[in-house]
N, C-alpha and C positions, 0 to 999 in steps of 0.2 A: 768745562772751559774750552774742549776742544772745538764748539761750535761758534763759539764768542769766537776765537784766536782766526777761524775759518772769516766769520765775518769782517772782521780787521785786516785782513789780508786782500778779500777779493774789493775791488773798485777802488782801491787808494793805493797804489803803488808806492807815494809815502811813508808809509806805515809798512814794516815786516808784520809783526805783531802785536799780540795784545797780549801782555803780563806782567800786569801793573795790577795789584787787589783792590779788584772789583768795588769794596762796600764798606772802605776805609777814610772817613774822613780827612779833606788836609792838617788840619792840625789837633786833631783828636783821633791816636792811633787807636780808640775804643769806640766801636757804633752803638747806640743803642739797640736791642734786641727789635725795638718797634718801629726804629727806623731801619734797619735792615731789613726787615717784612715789607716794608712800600708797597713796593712792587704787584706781592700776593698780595693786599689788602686790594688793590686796586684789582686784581684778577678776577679775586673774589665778588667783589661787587658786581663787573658784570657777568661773572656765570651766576647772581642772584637776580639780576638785570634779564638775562637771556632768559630762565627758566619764569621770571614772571609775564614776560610779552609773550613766551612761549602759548601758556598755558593762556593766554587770553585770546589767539589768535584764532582757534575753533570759530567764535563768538565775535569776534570785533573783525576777521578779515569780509564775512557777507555782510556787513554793515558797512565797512568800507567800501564795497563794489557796488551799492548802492548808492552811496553819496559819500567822496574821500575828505571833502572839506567840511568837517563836521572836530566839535575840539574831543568827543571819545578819540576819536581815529589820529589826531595829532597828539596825546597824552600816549597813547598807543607807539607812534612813530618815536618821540623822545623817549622812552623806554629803551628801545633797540639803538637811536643815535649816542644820547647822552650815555645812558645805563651801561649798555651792553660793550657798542663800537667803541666811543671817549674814552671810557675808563681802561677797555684793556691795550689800547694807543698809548694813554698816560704810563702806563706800568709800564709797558715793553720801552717806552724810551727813557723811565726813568732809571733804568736797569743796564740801556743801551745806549745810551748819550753821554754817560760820563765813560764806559768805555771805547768809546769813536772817538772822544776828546783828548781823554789821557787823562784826565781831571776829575775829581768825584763835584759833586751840586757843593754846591757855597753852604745853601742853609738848609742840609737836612730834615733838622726838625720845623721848619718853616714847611718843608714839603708834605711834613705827616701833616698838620694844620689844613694845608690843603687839601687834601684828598678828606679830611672830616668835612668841611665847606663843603665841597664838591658834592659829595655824597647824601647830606643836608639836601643842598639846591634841589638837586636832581630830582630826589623823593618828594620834594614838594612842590616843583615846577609840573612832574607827573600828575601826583594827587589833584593840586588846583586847575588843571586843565582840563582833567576826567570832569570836574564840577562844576566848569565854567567859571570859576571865581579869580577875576583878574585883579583885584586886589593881591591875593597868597600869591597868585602868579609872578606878580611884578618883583615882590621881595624877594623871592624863591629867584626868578632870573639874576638879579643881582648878585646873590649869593655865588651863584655859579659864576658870575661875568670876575666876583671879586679872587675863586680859586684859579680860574683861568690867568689873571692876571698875575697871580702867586706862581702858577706853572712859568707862564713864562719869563717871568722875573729868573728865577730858578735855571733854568736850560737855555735860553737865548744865547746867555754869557758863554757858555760851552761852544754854541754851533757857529758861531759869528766869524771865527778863524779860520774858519773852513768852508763859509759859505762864497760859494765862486768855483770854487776849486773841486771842492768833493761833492759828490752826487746825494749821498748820506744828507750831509751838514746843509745845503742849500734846499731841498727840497724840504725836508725836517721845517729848519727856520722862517720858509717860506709858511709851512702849512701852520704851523702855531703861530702866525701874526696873521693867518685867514682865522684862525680860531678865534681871535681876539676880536676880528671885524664881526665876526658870524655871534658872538654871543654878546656883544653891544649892540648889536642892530635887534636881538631877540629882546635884550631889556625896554629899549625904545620901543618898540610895540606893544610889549606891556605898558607901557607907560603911557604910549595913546589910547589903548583901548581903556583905561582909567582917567584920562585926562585930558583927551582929545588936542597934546599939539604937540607941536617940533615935527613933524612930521606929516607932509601932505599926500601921500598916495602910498597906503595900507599895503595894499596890491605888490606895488613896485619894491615895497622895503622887504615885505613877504618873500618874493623871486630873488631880492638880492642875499637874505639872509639864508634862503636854501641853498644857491649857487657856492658862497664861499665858507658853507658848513660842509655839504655834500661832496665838492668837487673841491674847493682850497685847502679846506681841512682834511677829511676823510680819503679821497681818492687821492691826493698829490702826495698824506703821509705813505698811504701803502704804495705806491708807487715806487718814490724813495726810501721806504726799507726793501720792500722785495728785489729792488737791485743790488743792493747787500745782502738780502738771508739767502735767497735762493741759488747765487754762484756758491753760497756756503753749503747749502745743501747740496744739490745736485753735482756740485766738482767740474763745473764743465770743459771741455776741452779749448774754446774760446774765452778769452778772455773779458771782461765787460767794455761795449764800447763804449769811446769817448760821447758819441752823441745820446750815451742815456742820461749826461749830466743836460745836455742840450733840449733833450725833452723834458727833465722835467723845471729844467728856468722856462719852457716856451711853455707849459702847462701851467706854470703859476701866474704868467703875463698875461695869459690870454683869458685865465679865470678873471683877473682882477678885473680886464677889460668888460669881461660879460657882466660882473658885479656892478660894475659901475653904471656901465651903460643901463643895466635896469632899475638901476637907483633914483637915476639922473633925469631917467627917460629919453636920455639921447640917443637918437637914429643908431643903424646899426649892431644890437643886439643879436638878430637871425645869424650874421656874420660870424660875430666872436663865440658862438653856438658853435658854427660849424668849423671853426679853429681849435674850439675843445674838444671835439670830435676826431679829426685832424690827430690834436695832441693824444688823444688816449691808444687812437688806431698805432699810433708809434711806437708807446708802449710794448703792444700786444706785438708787434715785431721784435720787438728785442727781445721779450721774453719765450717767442716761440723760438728765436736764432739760440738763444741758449742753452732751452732743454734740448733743442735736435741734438747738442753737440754735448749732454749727461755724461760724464763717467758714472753714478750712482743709479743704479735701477731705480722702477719707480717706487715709491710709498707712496703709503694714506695720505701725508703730508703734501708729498708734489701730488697727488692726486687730486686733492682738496683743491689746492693752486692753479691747478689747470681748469676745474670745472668753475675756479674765481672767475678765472680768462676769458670761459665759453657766458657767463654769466655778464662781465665787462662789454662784450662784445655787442648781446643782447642790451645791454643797457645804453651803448652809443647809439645804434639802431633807433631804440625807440626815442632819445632825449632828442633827434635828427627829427625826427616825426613829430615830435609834440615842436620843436621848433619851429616846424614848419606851419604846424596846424594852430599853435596857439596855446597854452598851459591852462588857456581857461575858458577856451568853447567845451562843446560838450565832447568828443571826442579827446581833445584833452585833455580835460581833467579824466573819463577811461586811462588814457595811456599811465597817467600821472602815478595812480597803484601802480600799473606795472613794474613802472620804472622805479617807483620806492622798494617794489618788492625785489626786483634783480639788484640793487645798487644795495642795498640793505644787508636783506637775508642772500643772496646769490654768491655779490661778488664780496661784500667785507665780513658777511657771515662763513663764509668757505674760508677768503684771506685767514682769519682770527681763527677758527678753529684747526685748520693745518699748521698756520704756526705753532698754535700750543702746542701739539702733539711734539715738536722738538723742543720746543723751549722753555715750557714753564716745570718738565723732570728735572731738566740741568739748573734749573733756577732753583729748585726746591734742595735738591742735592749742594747746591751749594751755600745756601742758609744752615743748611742743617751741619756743614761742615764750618762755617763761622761760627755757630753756636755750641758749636762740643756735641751738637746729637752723637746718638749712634748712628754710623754712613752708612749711608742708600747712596744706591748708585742710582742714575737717572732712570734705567733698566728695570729695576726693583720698583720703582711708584710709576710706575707705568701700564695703563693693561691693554691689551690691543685687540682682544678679541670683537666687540662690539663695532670697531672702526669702520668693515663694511656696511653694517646695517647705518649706520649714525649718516656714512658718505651718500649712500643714495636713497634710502628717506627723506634725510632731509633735502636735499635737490630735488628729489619729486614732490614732495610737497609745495615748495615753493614754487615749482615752472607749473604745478596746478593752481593756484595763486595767484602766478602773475597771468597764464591762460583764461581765471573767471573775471580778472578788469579789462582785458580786450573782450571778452564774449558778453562779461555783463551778467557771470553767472552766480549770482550768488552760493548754489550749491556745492559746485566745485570747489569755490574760495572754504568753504565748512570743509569739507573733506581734505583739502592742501592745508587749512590750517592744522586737523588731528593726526598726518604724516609726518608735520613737522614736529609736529608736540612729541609725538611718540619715537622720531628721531632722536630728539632732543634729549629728552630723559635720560637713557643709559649714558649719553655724553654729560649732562649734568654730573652723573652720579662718580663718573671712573675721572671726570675734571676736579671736582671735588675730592675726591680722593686723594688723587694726588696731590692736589695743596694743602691738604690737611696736615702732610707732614712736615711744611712749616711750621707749625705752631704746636708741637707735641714731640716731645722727646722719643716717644715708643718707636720700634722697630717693628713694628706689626706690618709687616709686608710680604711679598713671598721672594722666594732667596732662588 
């Protein structure tokens, strides 16, 4: 609890704290044991998510540096977006939005509903993409459009009080109504590529549906958590400034603008490009102004987060470059891996995996204290020997990766792929672990 109460404190001066139980219905002081797991369900799915794109990436990343827009290499991509990134987004806020509220979710068991949806979709938007069959596809998107829309029914009501005011609650709310734009625009394309209407330029809907999946959804939520988790971690001696609510209202506007404008085909897109650009470079000031000023050494955790950063950084870079050059000359679509590969596995595969390392012990510790386990402390399901090898593997793998779609080398991309894989594993193994003891009363841990 002590990280939760941390987070509740730094960026909302409102709020002293947080000590209100967590995983209490409003008017059913009994949770069910499978709605109190949410959360790990959703955990769980993408470290099953991570370790299957894992293990593909050997094999489908020189495929992809050969030709990215092919549907193996997009089946591949929604793997890592939907599977991996989404799901453990859904869990961390379904865990962290009723405590930023003060409020637990309206309809719990509505939520469990969703995340079986969700996780349906997902496995089947995958499968029928690997096979080209845009029939499975179109139902499979739907599915998903319909959990997403269960998500946010669920959490809106929470954030809505707070959007304006708190950095948390507006960036959050922002980024789950790009989620809603991004998975409505993926069903319509299903639904052209079966049916050929409502929709005049494939192309266009294409750049708008990655814009406000990647950048509205994906980068503007971790933006707006990491300015709450990370003053919680690190303790910094500065306080969070007012203008990190300011960037991320001007990184949600300016995504929409670039959404639009590519939708629409109205002039102007290069611009709102480089206003995203603009907005992330902000970012990355706030968050270096914060660690200068750490009370807490560093961990694996902010370790992770900073090479998020150096990974962030690279990815403005080149999305300035393919802006410039075009997402779909030939140079382009090169950059185009890259850029999937720092914005993916770089910067929200590092985010996601240094959060865990604080978050999902205290999460597990604390299920297992709602259920009468026998208590573990977060300490106890935790194992930390592996963390070096896991933190620069996997980052060498992937800057070998994103290095074979600038060079164009297939081999490299093979070799960055079985770095990451064999990064990946022990962190598979010791993540799993630890959330294994949600769901198992035993104390099999080491003391």
């Amino acid at each position: 609890m002590a990280t939760l109460e941390r987070i509740g404190q730094y960026g909302a001066p409102r709020r002293a704290s947080l000590k209100i139980p967590l995983d209490r219905p409003a008017r059913n002081p009994v949770i069910a044991p499978a709605t109190l797991r949410l959360p790990v369900h959703f955990f769980a799915f993408s470290l099953f998510s991570l370790a299957y794109g894992c293990v593909l990436l050997p094999w489908m990343a020189p495929r992809a540096v050969r030709l990215f827009y092919q549907v193996e290499v997009l089946s591949l991509v929604h793997v890592f977006t939907l599977g991996f990134i989404t799901s453990a987004i859904m869990g961390v806020m379904y865990r962290y939005v009723p405590a930023l509220a003060r409020r637990p979710i309206a309809y719990p068991r509505l939520a469990l509903a969703q995340f079986v949806i969700y996780a349906v979709g997902v496995a089947g938007m995958v499968s029928h993409f690997a096979i080209g069959d845009w029939t499975g596809l179109g139902w499979s998107a739907a599915m998903v459009l319909a959990s997403v829309f269960l998500f946010a029914f669920n959490l809106l009501p929470l954030l809505w009080p707070g959007c304006g005011s708190g950095v948390a609650e507006t960036g959050m709310f922002a980024a789950i109504c790009f989620l809603v734009l991004a998975a409505s625009l993926g069903l319509l394309m299903g639904i052209e590529e079966v049916r050929g209407f409502f929709l005049g330029d494939l192309v266009a809907t294409l750049d708008s549906h990655v814009t406000f999946a990647a950048i509205g959804w994906m980068t503007l939520t971790i933006c707006a958590a990491s300015h709450r988790f990370m003053p919680a971690f690190i303790l910094p001696k500065k306080t969070l400034p007012r203008i990190a609510l300011w960037q991320v209202a001007a990184l949600a506007l300016v995504t929409l603008g670039l959404g639009t404008s590519l939708f629409l085909g109205i002039p102007g897109s290069r611009g709102w490009g480089l206003a995203v650009a603009a907005g992330l470079a902000a970012y990355v000031v706030i968050m270096a102004t914060l660690v200068r000023s750490r009370r807490n050494p560093f961990n694996w955790s902010l370790v992770h987060a900073l090479a998020g950063i150096l990974w962030l950084i690279a990815a403005i870079v080149i999305g300035v470059a393919i802006t410039l050059l075009g997402a779909w000359s030939i140079e382009g679509a090169s950059l185009a891996g890259a850029l999937a590969t720092a914005a993916l596995l770089g910067w929200a595969g590092n985010f996601i995996i240094g959060m865990s390392y604080q978050l999902f012990p205290g999460f597990v510790a604390r299920i297992r204290a709602a259920l009468n386990f026998f208590a573990l402390t977060a300490t106890q399901v935790s194992v930390l020997r592996p963390r070096p090898f896991i933190l620069f593997g996997f980052n060498a793998g992937a800057l070998a990766i994103a290095a074979a779609f600038v060079l164009r080398a297939p081999v490299l991309a093979a070799a960055g792929g079985w770095l990451v894989l064999a990064a990946i594993a022990p962190y598979i193994a010791i993540t799993g672990w630890t959330l294994s003891f949600a769901y198992r009363p035993s104390a099999n841990a080491p003391h």
